[in-house]
C-alpha positions as CSV (number, residue, x, y, z in Angstrom):
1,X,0.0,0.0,0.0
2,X,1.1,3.2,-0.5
3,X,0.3,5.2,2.2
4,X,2.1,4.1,5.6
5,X,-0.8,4.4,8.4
6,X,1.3,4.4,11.7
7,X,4.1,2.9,10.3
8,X,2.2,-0.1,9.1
9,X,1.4,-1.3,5.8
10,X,0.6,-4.4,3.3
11,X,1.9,-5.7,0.7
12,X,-0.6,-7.8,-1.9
13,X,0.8,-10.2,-3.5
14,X,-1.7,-11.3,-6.5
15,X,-0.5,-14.7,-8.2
16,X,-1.4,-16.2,-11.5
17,X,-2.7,-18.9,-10.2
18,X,-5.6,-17.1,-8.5
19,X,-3.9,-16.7,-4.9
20,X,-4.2,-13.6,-2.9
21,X,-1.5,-13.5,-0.2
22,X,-1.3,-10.7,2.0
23,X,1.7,-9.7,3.7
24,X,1.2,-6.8,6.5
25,X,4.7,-4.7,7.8
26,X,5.2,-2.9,10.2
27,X,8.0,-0.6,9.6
28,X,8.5,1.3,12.7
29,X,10.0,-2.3,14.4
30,X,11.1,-3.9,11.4
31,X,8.3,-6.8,11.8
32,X,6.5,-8.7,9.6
33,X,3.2,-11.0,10.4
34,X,2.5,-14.2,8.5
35,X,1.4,-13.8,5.2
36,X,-2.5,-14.3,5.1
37,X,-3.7,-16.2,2.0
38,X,-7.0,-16.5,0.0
39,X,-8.3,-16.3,-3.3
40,X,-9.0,-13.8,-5.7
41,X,-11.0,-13.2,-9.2
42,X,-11.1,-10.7,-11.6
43,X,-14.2,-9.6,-13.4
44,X,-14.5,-9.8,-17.3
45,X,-14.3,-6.4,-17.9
46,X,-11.4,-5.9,-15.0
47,X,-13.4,-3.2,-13.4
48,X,-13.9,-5.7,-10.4
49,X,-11.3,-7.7,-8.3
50,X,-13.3,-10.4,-6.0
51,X,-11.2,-11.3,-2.8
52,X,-12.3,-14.7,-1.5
53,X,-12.4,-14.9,2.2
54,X,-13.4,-18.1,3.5
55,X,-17.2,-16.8,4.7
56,X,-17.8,-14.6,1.7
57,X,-16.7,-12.7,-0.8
58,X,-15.3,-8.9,-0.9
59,X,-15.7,-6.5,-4.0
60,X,-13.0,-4.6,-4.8
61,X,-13.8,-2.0,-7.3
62,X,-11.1,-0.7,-9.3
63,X,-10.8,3.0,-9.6
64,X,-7.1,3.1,-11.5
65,X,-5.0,0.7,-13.1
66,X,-2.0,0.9,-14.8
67,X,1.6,-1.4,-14.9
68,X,2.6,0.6,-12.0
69,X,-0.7,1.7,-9.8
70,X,-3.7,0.5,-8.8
71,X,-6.9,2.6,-6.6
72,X,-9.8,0.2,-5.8
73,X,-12.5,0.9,-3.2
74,X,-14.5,-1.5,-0.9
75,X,-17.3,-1.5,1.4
76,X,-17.1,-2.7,4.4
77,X,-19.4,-1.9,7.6
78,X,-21.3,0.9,5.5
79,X,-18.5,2.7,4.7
80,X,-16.7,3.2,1.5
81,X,-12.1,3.3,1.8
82,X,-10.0,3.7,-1.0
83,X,-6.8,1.7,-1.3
84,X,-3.7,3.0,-3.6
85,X,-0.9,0.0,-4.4
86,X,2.1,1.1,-6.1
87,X,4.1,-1.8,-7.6
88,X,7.4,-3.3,-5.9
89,X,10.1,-4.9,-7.3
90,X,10.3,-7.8,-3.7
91,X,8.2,-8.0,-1.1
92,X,10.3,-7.3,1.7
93,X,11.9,-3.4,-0.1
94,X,8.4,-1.9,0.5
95,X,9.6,-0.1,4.2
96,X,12.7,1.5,2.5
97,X,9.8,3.7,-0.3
98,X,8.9,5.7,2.7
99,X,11.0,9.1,2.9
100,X,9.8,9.9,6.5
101,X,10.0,6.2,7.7
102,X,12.9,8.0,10.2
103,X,10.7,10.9,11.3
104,X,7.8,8.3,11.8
105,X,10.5,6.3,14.1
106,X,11.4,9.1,16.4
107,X,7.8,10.2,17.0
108,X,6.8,6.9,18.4
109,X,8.5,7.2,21.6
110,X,8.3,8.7,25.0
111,X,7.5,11.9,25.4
112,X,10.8,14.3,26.5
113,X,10.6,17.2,29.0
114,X,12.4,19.1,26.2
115,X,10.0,18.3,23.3
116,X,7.6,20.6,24.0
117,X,8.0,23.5,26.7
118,X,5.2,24.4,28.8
119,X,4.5,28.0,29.1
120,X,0.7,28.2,29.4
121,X,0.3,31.7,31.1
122,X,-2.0,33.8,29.1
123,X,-0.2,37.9,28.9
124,X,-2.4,40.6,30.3
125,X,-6.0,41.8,28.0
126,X,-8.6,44.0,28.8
127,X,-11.9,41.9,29.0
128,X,-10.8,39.0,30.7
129,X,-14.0,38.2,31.5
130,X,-15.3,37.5,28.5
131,X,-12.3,34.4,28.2
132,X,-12.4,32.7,31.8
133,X,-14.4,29.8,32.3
134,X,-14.4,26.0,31.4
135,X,-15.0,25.6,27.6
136,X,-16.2,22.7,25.2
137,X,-18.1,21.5,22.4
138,X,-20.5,18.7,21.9
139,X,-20.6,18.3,26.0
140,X,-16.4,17.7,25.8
141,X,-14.2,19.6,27.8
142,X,-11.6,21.2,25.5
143,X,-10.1,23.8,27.3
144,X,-10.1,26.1,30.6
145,X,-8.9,29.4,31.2
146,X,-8.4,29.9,34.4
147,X,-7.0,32.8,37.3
148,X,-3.8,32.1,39.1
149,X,-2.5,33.1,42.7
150,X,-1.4,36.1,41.5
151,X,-4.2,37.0,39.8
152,X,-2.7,36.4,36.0
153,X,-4.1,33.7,33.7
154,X,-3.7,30.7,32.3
155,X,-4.2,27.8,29.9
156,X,-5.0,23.9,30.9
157,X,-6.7,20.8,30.0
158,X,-6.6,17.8,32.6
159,X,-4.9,14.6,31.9
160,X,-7.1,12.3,31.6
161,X,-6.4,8.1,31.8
162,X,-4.6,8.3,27.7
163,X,-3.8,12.2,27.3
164,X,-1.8,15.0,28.9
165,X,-2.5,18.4,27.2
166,X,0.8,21.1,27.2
167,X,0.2,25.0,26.0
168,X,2.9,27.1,25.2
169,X,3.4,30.4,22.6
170,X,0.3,32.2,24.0
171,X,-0.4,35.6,22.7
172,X,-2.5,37.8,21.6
173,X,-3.4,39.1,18.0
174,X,-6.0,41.8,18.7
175,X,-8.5,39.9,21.0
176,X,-7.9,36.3,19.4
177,X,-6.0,34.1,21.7
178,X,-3.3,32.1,20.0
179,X,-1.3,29.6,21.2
180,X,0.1,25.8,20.8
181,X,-1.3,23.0,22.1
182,X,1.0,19.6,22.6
183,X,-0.7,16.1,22.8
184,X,1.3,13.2,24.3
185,X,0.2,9.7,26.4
186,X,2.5,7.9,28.8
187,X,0.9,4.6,27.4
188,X,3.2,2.9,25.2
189,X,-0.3,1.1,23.1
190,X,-0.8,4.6,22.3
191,X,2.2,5.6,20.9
192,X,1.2,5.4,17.5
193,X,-2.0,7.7,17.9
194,X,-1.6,10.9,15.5
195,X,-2.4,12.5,18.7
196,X,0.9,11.5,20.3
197,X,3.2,13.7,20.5
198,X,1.4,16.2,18.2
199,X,1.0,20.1,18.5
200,X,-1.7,21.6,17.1
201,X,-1.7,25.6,16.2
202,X,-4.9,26.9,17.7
203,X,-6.7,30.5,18.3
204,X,-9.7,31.5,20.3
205,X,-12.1,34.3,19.4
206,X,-14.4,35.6,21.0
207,X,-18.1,35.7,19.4
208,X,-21.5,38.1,20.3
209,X,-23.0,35.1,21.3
210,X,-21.1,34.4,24.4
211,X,-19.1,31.4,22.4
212,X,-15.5,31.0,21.6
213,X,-14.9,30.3,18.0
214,X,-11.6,28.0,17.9
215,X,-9.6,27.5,14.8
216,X,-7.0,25.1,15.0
217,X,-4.5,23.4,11.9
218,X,-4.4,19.7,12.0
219,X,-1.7,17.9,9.4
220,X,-1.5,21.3,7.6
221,X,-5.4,21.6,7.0
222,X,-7.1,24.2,8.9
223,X,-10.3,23.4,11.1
224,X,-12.9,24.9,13.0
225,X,-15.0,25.0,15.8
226,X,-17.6,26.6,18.4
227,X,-16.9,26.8,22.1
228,X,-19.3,27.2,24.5
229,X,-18.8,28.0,28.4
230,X,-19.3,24.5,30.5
231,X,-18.7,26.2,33.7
């Protein structure tokens, strides 16, 4: 396959002889698990593969095809995914086609003191107010601004039993709030979340309804949400 999903991917081996053998990497550790074998069909016109399972049979729609690539979709549970294969030359080379496989390596790991930098005191704004409180969407917490002992202000999310939440480069542009917010877990099964280890650019403004509009970039595509006051 050729996109690496948590350092993990699959190799499909189709055989002339009407075999199907699967063979799923991981490249982060360098494993492999056994291959898993079934059959496989090809429609007349080629615009369906059948995969044979041994309780029924999976469609595989092909979207492109050529001596190099190949999309096909399948349903499965209601929902439609898309698969893209690029051809490789053995089996066992398909870890060393990934160009971030090192970056992808170093992110699953413990989180480091000096990865990210916590610094989650807000600087002084007129209209305070209008920020402090406890704030989520959709009845989740996401965020709480909050009054310290000294009566400045500051940014926090509780750790919960997966997640700690880190805040650092808070400022102000106009009355927006910006700052980062860092993701990490101490749980080593969740190393390989996209939430590990991941900081997220994020801004709060406020809106005429009482509601904090939040805009956040997530893997270079910017998002939005609303924010209302919990507590």
């Amino acid at each position: 396959m050729q996109a690496l999903n948590e350092g993990q991917t699959t190799v499909a081996d189709f055989r002339a002889d009407g075999q199907l053998v699967l063979h799923a990497f991981d490249c982060v550790t360098s494993s492999q698990k056994p291959p898993d074998v079934m059959g496989y069909s090809v429609v007349e016109d080629g615009q369906v593969i059948n995969m044979i399972l041994p309780s029924k049979t999976l469609e595989l729609k092909v979207l492109t095809f050529s001596p190099e690539f190949m999309q096909f979709t399948s349903r499965t549970g209601g929902m439609t995914i898309r698969y893209d294969f690029e051809k490789v030359d053995k089996v066992d080379s398909v870890c060393e086609r990934y160009p971030d496989l090192k970056a992808e390596q170093a992110r699953i790991a413990p989180y480091k003191a000096s990865d990210f930098v916590a610094a989650p005191t807000i600087p002084k704004h007129p209209g305070m107010d209008r920020y402090v409180g406890t704030w989520g969407s959709d009845n989740v917490m996401m965020v709480t601004i909050a009054r310290d002992a000294s009566g400045g202000f500051y940014l926090s999310t509780p750790s919960d039993k997966n997640w700690h939440y880190l805040y650092n480069n808070v400022h102000w542009v106009g009355d927006v709030l910006h700052f980062q917010r860092y993701t990490y877990s101490d749980s080593e099964a969740s190393f390989r979340s996209p939430k590990h280890r991941l900081q997220t650019p994020t801004s709060l403004e406020p809106m005429p309804d009482g509601s904090l509009r939040e805009d956040f970039i997530l893997n270079g595509d910017p998002y939005m949400s609303t924010l209302t006051r919990m507590k």
